[in-house]
C-alpha positions as CSV (number, residue, x, y, z in Angstrom):
1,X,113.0,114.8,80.2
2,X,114.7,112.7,82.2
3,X,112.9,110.4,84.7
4,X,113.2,110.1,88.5
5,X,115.1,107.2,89.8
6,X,111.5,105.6,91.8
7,X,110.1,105.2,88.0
8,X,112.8,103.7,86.4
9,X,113.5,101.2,89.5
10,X,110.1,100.3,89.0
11,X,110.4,99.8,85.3
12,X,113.1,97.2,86.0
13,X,111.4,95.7,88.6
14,X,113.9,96.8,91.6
15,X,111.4,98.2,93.8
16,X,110.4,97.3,96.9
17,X,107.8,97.9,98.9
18,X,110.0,97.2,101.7
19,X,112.1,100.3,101.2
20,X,109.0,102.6,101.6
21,X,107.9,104.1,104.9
22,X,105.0,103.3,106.8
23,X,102.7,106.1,107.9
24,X,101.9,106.8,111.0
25,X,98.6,107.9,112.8
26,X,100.7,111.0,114.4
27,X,101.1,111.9,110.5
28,X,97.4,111.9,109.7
29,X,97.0,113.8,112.7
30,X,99.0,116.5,111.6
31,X,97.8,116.5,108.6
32,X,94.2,117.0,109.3
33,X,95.3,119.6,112.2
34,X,96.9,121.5,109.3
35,X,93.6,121.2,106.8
36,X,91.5,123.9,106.0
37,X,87.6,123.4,107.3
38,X,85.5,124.4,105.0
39,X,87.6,124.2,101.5
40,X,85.9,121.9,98.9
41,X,85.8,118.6,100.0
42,X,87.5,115.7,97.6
43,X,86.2,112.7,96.0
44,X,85.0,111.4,99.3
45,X,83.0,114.4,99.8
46,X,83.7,114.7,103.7
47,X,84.8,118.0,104.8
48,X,87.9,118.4,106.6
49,X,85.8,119.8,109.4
50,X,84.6,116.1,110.3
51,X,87.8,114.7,109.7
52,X,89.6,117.1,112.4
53,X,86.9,115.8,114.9
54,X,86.5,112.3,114.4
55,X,90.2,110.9,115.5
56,X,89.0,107.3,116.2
57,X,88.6,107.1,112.6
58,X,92.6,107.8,111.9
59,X,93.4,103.9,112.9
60,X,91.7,102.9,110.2
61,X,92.3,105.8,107.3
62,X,96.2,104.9,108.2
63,X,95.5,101.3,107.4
64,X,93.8,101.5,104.5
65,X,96.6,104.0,103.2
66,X,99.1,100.6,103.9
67,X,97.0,98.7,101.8
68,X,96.6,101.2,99.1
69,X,100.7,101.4,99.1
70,X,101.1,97.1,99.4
71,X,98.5,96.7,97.0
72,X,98.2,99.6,94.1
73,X,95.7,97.8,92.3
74,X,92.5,97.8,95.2
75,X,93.1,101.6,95.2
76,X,89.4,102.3,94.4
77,X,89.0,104.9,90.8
78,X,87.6,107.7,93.0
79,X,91.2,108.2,94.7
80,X,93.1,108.9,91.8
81,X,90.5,111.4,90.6
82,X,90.6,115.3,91.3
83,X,89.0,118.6,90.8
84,X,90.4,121.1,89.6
85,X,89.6,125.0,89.3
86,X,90.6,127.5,87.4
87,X,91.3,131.2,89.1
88,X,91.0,134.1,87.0
């Protein structure tokens, strides 16, 4: 299988945080616009439903997304984690 250009950049230590774009509040927004209410809520355990009507709070979610992408490492172990379920 062959591997997409991002990992093997990486790999050879060409990448650049630089050449990544920074997200914007207007994208949170439409993202949480967009978000189902009442769908199982993620690690965090916030429903989307509190999300949508808190916008004061995108500022910051926005920021620490920047630090998450400058800094990989301080991601905290609950982000990377997921549920999962299985429809039959």
């Amino acid at each position: 299988m062959e591997r997409a250009e991002c990992i093997r950049m990486e790999q050879k230590g060409k990448f650049s945080h630089v050449d990544l774009m920074p997200i914007q509040i207007a994208k949170i927004n439409s993202y949480f616009s967009k978000a189902h209410n009442w769908k199982c809520p993620g690690n965090d355990q916030i429903q989307n439903y509190w999300l949508k009507d808190f916008p004061a709070t995108y500022s910051h979610i926005t920021r620490k997304y920047h630090c998450i992408i400058e800094e990989l490492e301080k991601a905290p172990a609950w982000l990377t984690k997921g549920v999962t379920f299985l429809i039959t």
